[in-house]
N, C-alpha and C positions, 0 to 999 in steps of 0.2 A: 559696478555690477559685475558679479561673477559670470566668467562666460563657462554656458555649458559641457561637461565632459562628453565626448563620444563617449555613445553605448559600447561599452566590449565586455566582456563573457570571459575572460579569459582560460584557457586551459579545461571549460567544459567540454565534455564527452559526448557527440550525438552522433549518430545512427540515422541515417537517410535509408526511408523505406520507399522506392520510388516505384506505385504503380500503374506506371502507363504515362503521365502527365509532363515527363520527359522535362522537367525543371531542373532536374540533380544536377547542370553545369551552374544555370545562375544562382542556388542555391549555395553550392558549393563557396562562389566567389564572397557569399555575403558571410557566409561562415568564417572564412578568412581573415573575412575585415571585422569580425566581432570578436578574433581571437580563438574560435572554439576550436577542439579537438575533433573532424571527423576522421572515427572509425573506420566509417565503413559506407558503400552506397550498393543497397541490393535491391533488386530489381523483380520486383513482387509479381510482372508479368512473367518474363522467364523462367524464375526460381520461385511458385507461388506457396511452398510451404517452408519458404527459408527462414522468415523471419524468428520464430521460437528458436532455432538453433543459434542464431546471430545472435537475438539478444542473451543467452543463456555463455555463447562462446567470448560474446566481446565488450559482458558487459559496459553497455553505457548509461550516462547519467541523464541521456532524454534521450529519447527516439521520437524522431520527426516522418511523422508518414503521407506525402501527398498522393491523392487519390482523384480518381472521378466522383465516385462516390466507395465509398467500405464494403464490401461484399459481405454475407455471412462468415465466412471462409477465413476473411483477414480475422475479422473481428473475435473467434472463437481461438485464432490462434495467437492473437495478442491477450485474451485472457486467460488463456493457459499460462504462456509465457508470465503474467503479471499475479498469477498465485504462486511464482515459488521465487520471484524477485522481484517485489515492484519497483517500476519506474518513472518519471515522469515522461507523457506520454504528449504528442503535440498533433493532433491530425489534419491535416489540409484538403478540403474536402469541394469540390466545383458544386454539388447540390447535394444534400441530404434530406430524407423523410422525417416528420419529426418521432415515426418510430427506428428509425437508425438513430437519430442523435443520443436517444435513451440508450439503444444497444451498443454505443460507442463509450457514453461514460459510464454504463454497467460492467464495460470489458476492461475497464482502466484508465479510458482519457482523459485528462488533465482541461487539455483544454481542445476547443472546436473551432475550424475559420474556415468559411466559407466563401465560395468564389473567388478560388484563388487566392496567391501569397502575395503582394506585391514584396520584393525584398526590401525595402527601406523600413518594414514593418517587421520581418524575422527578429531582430532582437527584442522589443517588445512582448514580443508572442513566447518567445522562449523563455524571457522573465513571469512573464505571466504562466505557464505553465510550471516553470520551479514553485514560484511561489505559491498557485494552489495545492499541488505536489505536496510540498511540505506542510499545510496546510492541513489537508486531508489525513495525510499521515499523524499527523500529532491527535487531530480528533480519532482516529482509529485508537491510537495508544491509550489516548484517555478511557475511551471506551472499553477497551479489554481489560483494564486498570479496576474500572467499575467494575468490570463483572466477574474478575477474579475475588475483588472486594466483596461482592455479594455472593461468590459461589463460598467466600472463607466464613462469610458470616452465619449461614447453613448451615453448615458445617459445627460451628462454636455452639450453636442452639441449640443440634440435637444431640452435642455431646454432654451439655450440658442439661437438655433432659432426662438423657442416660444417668447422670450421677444424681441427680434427683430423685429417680424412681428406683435407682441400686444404692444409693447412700442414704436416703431420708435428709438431702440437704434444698432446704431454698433457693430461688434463684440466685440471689446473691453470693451464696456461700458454694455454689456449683462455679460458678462465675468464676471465683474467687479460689478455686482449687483446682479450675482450669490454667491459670495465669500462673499461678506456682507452680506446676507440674510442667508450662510452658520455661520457666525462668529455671527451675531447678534442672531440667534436658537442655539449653540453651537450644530449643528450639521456639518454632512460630504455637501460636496456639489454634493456628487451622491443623499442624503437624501433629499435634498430640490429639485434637478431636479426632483426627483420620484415622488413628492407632484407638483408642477410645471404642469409635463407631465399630472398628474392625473386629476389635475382640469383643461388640456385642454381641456381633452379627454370627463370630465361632461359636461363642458360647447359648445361644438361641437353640432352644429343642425344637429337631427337624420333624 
């Protein structure tokens, strides 16, 4: 029987946001022993709008934040923080409302733990938050994917009714003079609808 690997992390990036709950030394130790990089440990009592400047200055690959519970205040400024760089986010929380838990994974949280960390659980929670982390990311990706996909396909239909109603060509054959006129520019053919629509929109009496 194979004997288990210790959990280690190695060389990941985290971010201790510590406020009030005064764990950041044992925390600190277990970080060590899973390998990770900490950054940095700020202290969201004293310094209560440091956190956006930290994450933004030291970029890291997870911020881990134990709390009493999330204030408005944190919460508004880790979702600032996480529209111009998201990250995976780990919050440690002694009680939450179940209208904070919404307000917490609406601001970016990865993942939620309640009543306390015990540390023999820290790496666990950290893979668990990569993991939805990346997770949620790739569904985001897909999702913009689609609807870049449906904003091109828009696009190709009413360029393509354009040549219909200015050429006397069928769908097909509008279709089909889209695609050449995309191949012959060595462009896309949302590119040539966009140019198409534009110069309908010039040439339209005002």
């Amino acid at each position: 029987m194979n004997t288990p690997q210790p959990l280690s992390l190695p060389g990941l990036r985290v971010l201790l946001a510590d406020a009030g709950q005064r764990r950041s030394p044992v925390i600190r130790l277990e970080l060590i022993r899973l390998r990770c990089q900490l950054v940095d440990v700020i202290d969201l009592v004293d310094q209560p709008d440091s956190l956006a400047k930290a994450m933004k200055g030291l970029a890291p690959q997870l911020l881990l934040i134990d709390c009493d519970q999330p204030s408005a205040d944190l919460l508004a400024q880790l979702a600032q923080a996480q529209q111009h760089q998201p990250r995976a986010v780990a919050l440690v929380a002694e009680q939450m409302a179940p209208g904070q838990m919404q307000a917490a994974l609406q601001a970016g949280v990865s993942t939620l733990q309640l009543a306390g960390l015990p540390p023999q659980r820290l790496g666990a929670l950290l893979q668990l938050t990569l993991a939805r982390f990346d997770r949620d990311q790739a569904l985001l990706r897909e999702l913009r994917h689609a609807q870049t996909q449906l904003a091109e396909r828009k696009l190709v239909e009413r360029a393509r009714g354009i040549l219909m109603r200015e050429q006397g060509l069928d769908e097909e054959a509008a279709f089909q003079r889209l695609r050449q006129l995309a191949m012959d520019g060595g462009q896309t053919m949302a590119a040539v609808a966009t140019r198409l629509i534009d110069a309908a929109e010039l040439l339209r009496p005002r």
